[in-house]
Jmol script that loads the backbone (N, CA, C; Angstrom):
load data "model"
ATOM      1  N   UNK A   1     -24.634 -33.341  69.463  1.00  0.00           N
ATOM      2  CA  UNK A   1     -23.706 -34.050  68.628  1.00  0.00           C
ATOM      3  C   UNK A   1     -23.267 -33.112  67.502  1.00  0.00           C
ATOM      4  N   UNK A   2     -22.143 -32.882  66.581  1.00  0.00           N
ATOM      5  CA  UNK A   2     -21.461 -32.349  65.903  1.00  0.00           C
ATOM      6  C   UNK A   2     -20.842 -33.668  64.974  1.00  0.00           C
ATOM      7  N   UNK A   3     -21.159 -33.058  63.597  1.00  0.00           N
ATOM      8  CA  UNK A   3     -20.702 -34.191  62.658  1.00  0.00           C
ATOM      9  C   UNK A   3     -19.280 -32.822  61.852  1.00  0.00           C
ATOM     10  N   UNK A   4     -18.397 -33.291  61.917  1.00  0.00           N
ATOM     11  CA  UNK A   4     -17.547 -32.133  61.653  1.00  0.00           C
ATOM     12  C   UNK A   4     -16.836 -33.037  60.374  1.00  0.00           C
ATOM     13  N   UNK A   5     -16.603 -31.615  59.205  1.00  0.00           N
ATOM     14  CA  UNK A   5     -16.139 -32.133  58.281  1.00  0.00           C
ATOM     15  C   UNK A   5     -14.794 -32.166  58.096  1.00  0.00           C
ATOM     16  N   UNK A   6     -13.939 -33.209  57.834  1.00  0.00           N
ATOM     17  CA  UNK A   6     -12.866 -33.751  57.924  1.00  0.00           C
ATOM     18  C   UNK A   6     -11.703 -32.369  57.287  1.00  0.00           C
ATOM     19  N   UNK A   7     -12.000 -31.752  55.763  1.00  0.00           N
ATOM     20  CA  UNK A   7     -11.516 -30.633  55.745  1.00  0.00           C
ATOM     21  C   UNK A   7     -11.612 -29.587  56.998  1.00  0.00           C
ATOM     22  N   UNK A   8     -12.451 -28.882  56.967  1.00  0.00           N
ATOM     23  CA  UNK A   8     -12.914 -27.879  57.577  1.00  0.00           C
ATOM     24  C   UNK A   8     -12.955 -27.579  59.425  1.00  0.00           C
ATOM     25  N   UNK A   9     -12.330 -28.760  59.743  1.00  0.00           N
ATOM     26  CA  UNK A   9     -12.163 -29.100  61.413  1.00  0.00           C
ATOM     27  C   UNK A   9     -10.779 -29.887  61.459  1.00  0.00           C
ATOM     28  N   UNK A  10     -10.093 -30.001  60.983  1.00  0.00           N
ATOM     29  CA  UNK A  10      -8.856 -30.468  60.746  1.00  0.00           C
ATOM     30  C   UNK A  10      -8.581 -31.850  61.009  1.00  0.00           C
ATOM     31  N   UNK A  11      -9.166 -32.976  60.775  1.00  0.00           N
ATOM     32  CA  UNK A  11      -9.370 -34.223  61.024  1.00  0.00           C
ATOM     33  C   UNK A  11      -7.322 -34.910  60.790  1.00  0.00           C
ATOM     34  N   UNK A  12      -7.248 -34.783  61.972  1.00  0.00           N
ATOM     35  CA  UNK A  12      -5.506 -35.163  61.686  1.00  0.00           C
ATOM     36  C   UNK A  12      -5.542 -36.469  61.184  1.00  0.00           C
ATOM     37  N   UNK A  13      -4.875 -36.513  60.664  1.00  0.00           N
ATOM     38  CA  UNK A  13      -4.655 -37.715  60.310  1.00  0.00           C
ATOM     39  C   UNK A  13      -5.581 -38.881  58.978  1.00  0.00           C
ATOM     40  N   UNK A  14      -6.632 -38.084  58.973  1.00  0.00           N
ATOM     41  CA  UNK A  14      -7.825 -38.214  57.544  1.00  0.00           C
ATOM     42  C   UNK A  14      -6.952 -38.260  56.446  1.00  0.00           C
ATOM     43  N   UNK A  15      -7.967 -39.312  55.073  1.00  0.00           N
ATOM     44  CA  UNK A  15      -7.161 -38.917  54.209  1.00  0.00           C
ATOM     45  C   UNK A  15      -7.777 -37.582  53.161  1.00  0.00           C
ATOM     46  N   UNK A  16      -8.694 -36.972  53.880  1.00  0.00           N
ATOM     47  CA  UNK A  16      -9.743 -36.368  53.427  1.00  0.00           C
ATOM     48  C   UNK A  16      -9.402 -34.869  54.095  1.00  0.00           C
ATOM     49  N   UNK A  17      -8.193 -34.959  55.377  1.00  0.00           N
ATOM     50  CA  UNK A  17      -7.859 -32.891  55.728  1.00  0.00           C
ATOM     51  C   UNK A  17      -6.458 -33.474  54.526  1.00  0.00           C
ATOM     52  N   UNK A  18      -6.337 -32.031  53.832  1.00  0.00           N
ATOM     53  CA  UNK A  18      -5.158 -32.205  53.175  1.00  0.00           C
ATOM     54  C   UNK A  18      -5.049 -30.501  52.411  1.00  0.00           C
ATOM     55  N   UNK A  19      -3.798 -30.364  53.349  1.00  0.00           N
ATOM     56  CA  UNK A  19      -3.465 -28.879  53.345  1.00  0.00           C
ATOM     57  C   UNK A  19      -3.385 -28.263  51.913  1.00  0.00           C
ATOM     58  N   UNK A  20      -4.207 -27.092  51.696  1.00  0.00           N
ATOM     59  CA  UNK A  20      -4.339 -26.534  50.219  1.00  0.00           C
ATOM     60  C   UNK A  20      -3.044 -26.450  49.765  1.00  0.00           C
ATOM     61  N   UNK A  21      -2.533 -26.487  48.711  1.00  0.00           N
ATOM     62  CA  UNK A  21      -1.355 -25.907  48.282  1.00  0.00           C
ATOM     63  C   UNK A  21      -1.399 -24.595  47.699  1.00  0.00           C
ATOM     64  N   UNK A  22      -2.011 -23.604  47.759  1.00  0.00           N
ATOM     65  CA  UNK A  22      -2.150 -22.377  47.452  1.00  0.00           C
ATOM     66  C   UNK A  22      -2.868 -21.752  48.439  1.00  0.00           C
ATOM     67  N   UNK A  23      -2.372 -20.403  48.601  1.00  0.00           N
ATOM     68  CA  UNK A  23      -2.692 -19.819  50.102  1.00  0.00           C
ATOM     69  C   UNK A  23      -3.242 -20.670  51.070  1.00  0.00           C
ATOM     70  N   UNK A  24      -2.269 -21.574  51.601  1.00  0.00           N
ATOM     71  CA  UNK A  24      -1.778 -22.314  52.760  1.00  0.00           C
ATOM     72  C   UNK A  24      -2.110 -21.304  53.852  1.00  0.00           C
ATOM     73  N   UNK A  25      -1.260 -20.707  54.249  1.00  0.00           N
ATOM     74  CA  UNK A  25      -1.396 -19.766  55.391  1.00  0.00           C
ATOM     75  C   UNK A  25      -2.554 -19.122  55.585  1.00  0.00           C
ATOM     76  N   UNK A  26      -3.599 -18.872  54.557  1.00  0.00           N
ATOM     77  CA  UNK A  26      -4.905 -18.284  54.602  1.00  0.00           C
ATOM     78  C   UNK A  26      -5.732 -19.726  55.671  1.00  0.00           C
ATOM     79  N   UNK A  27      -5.905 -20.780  54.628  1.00  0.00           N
ATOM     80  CA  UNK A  27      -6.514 -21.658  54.622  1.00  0.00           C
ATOM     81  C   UNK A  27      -5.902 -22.588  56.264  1.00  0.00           C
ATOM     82  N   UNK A  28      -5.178 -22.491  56.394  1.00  0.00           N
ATOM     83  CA  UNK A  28      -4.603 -22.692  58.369  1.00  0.00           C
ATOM     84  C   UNK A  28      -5.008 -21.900  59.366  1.00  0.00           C
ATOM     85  N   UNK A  29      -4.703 -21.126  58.907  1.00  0.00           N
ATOM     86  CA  UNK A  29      -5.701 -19.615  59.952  1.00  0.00           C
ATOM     87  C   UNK A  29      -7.088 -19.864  60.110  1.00  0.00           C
ATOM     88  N   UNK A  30      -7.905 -20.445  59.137  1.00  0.00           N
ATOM     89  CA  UNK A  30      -9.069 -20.227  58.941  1.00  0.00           C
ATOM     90  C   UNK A  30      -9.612 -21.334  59.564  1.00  0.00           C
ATOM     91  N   UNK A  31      -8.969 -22.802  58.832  1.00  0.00           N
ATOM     92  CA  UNK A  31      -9.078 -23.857  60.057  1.00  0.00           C
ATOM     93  C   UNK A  31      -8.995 -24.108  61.170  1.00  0.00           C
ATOM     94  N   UNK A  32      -7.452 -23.122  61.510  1.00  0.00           N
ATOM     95  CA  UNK A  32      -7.370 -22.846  62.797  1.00  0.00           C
ATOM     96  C   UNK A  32      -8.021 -22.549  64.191  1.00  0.00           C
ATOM     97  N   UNK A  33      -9.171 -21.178  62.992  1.00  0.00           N
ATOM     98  CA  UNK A  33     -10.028 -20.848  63.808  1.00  0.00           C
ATOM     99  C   UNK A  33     -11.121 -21.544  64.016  1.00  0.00           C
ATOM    100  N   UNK A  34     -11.294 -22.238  63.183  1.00  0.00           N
ATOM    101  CA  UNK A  34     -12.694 -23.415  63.282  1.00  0.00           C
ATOM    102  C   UNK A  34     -12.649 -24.290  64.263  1.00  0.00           C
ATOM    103  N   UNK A  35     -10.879 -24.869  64.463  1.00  0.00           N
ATOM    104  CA  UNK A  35     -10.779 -26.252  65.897  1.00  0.00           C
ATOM    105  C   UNK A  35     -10.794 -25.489  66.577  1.00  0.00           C
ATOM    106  N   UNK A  36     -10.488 -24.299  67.147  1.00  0.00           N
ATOM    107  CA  UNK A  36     -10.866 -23.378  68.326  1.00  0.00           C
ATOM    108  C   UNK A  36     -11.673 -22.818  68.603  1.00  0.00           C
ATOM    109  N   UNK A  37     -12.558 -22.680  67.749  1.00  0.00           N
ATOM    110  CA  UNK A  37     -14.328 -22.382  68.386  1.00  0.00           C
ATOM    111  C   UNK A  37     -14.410 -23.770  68.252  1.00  0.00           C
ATOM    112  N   UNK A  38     -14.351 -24.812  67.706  1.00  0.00           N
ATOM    113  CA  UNK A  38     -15.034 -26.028  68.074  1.00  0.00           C
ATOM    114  C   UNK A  38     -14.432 -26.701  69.403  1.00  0.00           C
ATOM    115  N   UNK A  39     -13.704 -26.471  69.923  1.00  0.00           N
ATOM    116  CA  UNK A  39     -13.127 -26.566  71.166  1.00  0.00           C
ATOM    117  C   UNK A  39     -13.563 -25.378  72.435  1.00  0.00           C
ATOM    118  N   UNK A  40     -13.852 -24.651  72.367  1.00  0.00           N
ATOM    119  CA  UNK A  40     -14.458 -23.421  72.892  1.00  0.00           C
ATOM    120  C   UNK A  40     -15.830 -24.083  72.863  1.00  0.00           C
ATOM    121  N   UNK A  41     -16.256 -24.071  72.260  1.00  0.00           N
ATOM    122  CA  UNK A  41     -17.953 -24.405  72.082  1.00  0.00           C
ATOM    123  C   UNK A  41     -18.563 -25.685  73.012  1.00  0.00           C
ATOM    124  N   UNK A  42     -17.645 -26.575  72.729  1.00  0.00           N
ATOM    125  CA  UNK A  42     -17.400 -28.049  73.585  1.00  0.00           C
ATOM    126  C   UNK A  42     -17.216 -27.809  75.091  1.00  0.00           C
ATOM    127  N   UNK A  43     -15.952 -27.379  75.623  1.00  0.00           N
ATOM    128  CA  UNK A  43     -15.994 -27.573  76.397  1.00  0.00           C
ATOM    129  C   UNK A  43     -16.946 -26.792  77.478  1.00  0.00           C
ATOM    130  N   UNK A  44     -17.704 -25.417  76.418  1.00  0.00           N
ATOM    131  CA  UNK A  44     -18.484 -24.374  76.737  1.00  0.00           C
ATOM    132  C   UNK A  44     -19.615 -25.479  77.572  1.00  0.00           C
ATOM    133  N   UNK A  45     -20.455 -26.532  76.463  1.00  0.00           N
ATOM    134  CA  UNK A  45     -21.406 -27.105  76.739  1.00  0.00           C
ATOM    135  C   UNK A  45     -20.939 -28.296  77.676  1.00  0.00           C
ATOM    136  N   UNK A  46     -19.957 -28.934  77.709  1.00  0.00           N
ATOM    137  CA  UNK A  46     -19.423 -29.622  79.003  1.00  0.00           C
ATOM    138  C   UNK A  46     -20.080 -29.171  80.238  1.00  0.00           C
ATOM    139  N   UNK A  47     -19.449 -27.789  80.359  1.00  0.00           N
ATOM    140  CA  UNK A  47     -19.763 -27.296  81.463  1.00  0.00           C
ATOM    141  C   UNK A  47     -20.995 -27.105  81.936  1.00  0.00           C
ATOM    142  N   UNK A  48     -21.813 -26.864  80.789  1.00  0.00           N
ATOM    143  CA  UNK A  48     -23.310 -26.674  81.398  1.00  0.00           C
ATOM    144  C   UNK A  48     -23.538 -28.428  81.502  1.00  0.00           C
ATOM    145  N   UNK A  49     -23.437 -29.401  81.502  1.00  0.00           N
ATOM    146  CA  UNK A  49     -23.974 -30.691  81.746  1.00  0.00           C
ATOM    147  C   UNK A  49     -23.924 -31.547  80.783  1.00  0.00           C
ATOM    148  N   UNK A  50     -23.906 -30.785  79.300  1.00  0.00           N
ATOM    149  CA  UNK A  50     -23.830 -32.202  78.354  1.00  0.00           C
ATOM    150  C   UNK A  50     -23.006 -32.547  77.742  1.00  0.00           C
ATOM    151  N   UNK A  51     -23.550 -33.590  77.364  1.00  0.00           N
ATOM    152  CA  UNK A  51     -22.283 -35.245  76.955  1.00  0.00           C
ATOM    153  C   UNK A  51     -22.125 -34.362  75.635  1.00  0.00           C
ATOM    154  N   UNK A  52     -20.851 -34.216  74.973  1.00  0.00           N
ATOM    155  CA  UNK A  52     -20.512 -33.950  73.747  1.00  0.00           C
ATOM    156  C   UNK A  52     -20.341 -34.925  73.072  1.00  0.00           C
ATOM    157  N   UNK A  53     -20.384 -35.283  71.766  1.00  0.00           N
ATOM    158  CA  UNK A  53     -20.526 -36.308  70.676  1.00  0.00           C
ATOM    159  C   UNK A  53     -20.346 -35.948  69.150  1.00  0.00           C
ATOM    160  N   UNK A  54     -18.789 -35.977  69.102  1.00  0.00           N
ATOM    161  CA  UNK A  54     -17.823 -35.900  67.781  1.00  0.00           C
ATOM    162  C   UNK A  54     -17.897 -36.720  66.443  1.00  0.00           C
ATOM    163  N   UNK A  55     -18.761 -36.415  65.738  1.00  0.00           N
ATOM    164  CA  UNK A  55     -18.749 -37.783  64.646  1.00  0.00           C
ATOM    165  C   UNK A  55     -17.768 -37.072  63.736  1.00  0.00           C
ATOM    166  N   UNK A  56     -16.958 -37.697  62.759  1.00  0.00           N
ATOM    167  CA  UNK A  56     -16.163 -36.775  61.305  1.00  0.00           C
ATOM    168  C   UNK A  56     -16.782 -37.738  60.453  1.00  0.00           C
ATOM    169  N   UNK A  57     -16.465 -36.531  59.157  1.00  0.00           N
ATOM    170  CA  UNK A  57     -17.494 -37.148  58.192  1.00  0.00           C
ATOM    171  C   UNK A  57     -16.976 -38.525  57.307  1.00  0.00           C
ATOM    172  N   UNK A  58     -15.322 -38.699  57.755  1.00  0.00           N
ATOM    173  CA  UNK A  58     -15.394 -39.926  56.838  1.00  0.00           C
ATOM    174  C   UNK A  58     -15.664 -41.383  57.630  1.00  0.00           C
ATOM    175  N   UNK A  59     -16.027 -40.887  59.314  1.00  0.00           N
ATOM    176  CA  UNK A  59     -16.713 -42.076  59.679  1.00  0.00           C
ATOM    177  C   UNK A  59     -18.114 -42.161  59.441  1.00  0.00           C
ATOM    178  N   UNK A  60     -18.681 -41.535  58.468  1.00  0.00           N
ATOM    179  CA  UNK A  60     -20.325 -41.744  58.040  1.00  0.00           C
ATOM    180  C   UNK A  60     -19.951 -42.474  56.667  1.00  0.00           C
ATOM    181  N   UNK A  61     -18.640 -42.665  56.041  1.00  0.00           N
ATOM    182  CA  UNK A  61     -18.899 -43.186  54.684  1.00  0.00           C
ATOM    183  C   UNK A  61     -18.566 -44.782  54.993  1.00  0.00           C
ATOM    184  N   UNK A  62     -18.801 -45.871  53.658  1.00  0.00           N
ATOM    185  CA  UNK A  62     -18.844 -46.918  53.808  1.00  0.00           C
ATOM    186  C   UNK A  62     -17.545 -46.975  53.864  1.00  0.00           C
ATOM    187  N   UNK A  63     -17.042 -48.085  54.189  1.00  0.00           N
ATOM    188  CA  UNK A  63     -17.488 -49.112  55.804  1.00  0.00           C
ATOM    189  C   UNK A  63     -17.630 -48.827  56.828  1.00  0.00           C
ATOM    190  N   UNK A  64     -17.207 -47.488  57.313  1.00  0.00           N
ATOM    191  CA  UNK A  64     -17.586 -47.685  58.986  1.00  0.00           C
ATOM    192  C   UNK A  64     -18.671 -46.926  59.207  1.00  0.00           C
ATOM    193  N   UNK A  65     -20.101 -46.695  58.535  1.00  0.00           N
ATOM    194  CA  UNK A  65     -21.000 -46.264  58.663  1.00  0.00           C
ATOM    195  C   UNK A  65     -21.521 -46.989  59.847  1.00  0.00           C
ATOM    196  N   UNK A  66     -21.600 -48.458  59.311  1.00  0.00           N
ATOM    197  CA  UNK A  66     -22.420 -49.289  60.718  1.00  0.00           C
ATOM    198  C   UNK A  66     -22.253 -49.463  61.862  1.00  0.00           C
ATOM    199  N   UNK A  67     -20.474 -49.081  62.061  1.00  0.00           N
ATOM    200  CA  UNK A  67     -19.677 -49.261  63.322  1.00  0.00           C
ATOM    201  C   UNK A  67     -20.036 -47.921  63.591  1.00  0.00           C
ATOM    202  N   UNK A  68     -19.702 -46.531  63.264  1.00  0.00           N
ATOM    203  CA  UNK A  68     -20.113 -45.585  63.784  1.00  0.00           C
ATOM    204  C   UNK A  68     -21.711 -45.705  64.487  1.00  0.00           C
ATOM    205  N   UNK A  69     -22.545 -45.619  63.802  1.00  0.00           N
ATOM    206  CA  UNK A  69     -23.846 -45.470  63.755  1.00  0.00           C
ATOM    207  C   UNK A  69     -24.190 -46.429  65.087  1.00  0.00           C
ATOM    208  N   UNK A  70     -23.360 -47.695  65.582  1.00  0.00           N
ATOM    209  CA  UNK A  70     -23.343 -48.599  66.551  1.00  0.00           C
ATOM    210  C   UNK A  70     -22.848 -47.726  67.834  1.00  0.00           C
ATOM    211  N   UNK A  71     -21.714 -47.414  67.339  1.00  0.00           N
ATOM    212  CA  UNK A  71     -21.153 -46.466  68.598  1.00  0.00           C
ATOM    213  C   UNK A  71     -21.983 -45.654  69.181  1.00  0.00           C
ATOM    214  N   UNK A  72     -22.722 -44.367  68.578  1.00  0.00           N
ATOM    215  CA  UNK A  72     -23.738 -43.502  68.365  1.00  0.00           C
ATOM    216  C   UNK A  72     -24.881 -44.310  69.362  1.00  0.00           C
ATOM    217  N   UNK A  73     -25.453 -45.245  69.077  1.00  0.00           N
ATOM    218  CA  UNK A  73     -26.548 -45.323  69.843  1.00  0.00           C
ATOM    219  C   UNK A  73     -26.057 -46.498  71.035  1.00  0.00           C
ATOM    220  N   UNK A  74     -25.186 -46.396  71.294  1.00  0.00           N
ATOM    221  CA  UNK A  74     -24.319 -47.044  72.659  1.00  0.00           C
ATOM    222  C   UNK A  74     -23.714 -45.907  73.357  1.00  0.00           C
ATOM    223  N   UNK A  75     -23.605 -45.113  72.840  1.00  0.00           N
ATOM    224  CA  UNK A  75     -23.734 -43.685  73.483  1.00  0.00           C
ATOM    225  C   UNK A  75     -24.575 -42.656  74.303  1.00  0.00           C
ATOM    226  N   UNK A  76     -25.232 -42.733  73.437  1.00  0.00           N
ATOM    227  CA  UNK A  76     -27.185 -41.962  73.648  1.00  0.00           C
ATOM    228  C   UNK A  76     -27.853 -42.980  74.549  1.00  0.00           C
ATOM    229  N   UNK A  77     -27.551 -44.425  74.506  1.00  0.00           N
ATOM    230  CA  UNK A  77     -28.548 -45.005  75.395  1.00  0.00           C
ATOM    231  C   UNK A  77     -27.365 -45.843  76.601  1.00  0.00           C
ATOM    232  N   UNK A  78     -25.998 -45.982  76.829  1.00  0.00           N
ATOM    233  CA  UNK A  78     -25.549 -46.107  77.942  1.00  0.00           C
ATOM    234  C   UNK A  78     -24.926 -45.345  79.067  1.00  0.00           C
ATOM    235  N   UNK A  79     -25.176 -45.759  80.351  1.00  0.00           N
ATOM    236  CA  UNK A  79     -25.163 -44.881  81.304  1.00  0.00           C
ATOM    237  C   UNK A  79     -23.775 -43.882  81.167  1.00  0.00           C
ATOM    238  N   UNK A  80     -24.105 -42.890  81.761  1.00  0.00           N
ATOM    239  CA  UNK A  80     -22.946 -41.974  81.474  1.00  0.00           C
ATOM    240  C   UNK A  80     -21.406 -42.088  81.812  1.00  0.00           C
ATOM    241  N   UNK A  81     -21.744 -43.347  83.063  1.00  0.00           N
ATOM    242  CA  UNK A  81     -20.148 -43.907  83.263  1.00  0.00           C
ATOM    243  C   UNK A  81     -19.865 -44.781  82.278  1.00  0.00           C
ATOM    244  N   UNK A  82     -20.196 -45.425  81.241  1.00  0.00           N
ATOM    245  CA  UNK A  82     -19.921 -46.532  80.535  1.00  0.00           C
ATOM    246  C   UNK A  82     -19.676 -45.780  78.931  1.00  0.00           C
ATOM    247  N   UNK A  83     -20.051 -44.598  78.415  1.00  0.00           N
ATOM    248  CA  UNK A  83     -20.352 -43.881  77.445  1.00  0.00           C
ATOM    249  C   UNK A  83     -18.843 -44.502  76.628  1.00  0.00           C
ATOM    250  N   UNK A  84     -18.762 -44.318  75.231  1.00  0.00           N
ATOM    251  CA  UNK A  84     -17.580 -44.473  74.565  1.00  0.00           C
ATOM    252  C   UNK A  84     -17.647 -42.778  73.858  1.00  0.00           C
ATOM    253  N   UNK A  85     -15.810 -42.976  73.591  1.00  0.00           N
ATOM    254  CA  UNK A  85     -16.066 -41.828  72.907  1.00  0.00           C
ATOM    255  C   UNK A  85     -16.106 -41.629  72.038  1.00  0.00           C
ATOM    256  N   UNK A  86     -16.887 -40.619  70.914  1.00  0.00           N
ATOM    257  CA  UNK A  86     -16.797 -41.046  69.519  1.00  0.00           C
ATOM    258  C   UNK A  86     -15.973 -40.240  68.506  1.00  0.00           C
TER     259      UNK A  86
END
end "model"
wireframe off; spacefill off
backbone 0.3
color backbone group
């Protein structure tokens, strides 16, 4: 599992990724490179057999701590055809 932080992995649509306004172009590149090893890395471990499991960090804050945290172990404990994604 990977808990990825909403800056730093580019969480589209978060209200928590929000493009620097000073060296922009540094700070895109750099993110850039972060969703592409985190995509590289993923589908790396796909391949060897395991279930990947995406949490971002503003689904750990309140309110959807409990709904996440629900998802999470409906994950880990249902069969692999039934899995949700998180």
């Amino acid at each position: 599992m990977f808990v990825h932080g909403c800056f730093w992995h580019r969480h589209e649509g978060c209200r928590y990724f929000v493009v620097p306004k000073t060296r922009t172009d540094f700070w895109m590149e750099k993110i850039g490179r972060n969703v592409a090893n985190d995509e590289r890395q993923q589908e790396e471990l796909r391949k060897q057999g395991w279930r990947v499991l995406v949490v971002w960090e503003c689904e750990l804050r309140p309110p959807q701590r409990e709904r996440t945290l629900e998802r999470l172990f409906y994950s880990l404990t249902a069969p692999e055809s039934e899995e949700l994604e998180c």
